[in-house]
C-alpha positions in Angstrom: -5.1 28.5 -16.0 -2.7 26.2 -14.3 -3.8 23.0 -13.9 -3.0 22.3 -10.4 -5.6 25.5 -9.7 -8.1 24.0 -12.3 -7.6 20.6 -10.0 -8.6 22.7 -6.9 -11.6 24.2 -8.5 -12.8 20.9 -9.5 -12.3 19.7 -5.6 -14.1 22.9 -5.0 -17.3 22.5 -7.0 -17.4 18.6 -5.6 -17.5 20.0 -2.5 -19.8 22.3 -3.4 -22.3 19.8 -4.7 -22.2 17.1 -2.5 -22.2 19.0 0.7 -25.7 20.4 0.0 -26.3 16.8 -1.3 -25.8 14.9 1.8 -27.3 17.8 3.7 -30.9 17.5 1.9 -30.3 13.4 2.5 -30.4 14.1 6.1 -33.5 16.4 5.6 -35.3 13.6 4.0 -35.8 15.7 0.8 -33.3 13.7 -1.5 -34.0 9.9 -1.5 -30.6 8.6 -3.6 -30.8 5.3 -5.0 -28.4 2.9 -3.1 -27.6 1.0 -5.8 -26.8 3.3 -8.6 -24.3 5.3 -5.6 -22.9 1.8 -5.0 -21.8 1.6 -8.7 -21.1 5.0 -9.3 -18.8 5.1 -6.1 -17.2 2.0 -7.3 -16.5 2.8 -11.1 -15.3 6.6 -10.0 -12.7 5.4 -7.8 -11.8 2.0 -10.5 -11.6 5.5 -13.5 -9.6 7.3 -10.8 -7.0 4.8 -10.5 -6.5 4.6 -14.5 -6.8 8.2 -14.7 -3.6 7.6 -12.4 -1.7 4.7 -14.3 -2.2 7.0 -17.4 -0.7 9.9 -15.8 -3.5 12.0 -15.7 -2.2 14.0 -13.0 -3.9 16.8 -11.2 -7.7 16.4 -12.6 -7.3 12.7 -11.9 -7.4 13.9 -8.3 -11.2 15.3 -8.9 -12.0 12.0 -9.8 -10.8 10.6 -6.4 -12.2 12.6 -4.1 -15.7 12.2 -6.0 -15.4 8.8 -5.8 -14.9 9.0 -1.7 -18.0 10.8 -1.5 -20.0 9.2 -3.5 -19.3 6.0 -1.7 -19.9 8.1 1.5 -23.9 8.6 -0.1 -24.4 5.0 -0.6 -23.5 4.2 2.7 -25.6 7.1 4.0 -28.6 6.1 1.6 -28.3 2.5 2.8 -27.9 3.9 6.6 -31.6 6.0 5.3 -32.8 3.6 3.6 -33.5 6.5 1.4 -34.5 4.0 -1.6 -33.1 0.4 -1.2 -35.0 -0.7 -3.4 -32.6 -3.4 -5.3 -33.7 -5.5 -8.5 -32.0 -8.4 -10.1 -30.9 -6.1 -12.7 -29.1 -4.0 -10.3 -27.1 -7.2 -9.2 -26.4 -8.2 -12.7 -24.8 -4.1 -12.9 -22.7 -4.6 -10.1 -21.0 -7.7 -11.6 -20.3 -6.4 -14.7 -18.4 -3.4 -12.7 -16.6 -6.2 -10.8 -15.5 -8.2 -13.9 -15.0 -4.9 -15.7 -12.0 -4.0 -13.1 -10.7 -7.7 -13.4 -10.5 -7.1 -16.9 -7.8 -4.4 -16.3 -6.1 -6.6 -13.9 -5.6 -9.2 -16.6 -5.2 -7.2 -19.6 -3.0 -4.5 -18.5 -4.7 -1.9 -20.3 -6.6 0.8 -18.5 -8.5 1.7 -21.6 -11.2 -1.2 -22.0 -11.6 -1.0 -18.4 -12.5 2.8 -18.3 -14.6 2.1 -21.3 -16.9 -0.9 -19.9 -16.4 0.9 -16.5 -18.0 4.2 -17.9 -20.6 2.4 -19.5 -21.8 0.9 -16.4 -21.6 4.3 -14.6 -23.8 5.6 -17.4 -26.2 2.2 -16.8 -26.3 3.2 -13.0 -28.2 6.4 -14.0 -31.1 4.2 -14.8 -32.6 3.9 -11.8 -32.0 7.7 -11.2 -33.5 8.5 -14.2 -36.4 6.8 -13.6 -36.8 8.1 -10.2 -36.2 11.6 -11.9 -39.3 11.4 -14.0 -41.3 9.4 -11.6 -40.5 11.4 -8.5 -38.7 14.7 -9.9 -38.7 16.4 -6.5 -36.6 13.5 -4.6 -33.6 14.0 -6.3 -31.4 17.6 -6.3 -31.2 19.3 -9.9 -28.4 21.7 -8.8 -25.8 18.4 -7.8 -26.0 16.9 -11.1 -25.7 20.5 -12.8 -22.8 21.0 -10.1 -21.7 17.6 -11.2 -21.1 18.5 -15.1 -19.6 21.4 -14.4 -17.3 19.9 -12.1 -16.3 17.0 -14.7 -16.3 19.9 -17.4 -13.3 21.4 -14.9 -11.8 18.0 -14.5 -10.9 17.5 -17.8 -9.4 20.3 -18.2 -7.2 19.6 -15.2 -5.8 16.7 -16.7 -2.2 16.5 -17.8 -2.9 13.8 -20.0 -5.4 13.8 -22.3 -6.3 10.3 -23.5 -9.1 8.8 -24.1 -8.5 6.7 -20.6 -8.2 10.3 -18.9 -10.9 12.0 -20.8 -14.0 10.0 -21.4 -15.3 9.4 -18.2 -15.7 12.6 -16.7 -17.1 13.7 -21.0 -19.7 11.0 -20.8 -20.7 11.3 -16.9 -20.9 14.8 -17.3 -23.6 14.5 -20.6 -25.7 11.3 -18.1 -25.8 14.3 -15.3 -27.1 17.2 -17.9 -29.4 14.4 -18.9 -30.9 14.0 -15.2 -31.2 17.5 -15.3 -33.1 18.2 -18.1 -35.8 14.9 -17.1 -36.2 16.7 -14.1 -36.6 20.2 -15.4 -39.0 19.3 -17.8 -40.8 16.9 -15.0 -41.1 19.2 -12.5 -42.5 22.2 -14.5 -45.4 19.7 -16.0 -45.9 18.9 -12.0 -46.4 22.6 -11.8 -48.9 23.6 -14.5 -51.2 20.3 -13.1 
């Protein structure tokens, strides 16, 4: 499959999954965390832009247009005040990701800044984990399934494959079929109580 129509299917299942996403936001059935979109939206578009500089072509494009929306849902959680609630932790998460993209700046290496970047994305699932066990029916299981498809698809898009192109969309794409399975498992022990 071309990659160009790989990229577009990727767009597509974004779409696809955040659409519904923001939809259920507005319902007041999903509750996001404001803080782990905050970082997520930061680190995606920080990934996108190395995906870029390393000439990861068409599926780097996935990346970017994730990363819009998902700064589009942190604004909209804020906005909701869906779950604000911020810890010191959370603070301490959001300057790592800042001095992670200095780091880039100042090395000229994409690499070690997708790496630290990615692991920070990963750390931003904590709070959403959490609230996936806790509260397993305030967050949307089909999005992060949607999600891990969709990064599945994006790697394939790429035109590069290096590890700067390939592992964040591989490791965000394991963190989302991790959210998924806490709240699989959570919500069918809700059931059988």
């Amino acid at each position: 499959m071309p990659k160009d129509l790989l990229a577009i299917v990727g767009i597509a299942l974004t779409f696809i999954a955040y659409i519904p996403y923001i939809y259920s936001i507005f319902q007041k059935k999903t509750k996001p965390h404001v803080f782990s979109w905050a970082i997520w939206g930061g680190t995606t578009f920080i990934v996108f832009l190395a995906q870029l500089s390393d000439e990861g072509g068409a599926g780097a494009w996935v990346i970017g247009v994730s990363a819009c929306l998902v700064m589009c849902i942190a604004i909209l959680a804020f906005i909701k005040k869906s779950d604000i609630t911020i810890f010191k932790s959370d603070w301490y998460f959001l300057f790592i990701a800042i001095v992670a993209s200095m780091f880039w700046y100042f090395s000229s290496d994409p690499l070690w800044t997708v790496i630290i970047l990615t692991i920070m994305n990963v750390v931003g699932f904590g709070p959403t984990l959490k609230k996936a066990y806790a509260n397993p029916f305030e967050e949307n299981l089909n999005f992060f399934l949607i999600v891990a498809v969709r990064n599945t698809v994006s790697v394939m898009a790429l035109e590069n494959y290096s590890l700067t192109t390939v592992f964040f969309p591989v490791v965000t794409a394991i963190a989302c079929l991790a959210v998924v399975l806490i709240m699989a498992y959570r919500k069918s022990t809700f059931v059988r109580t």
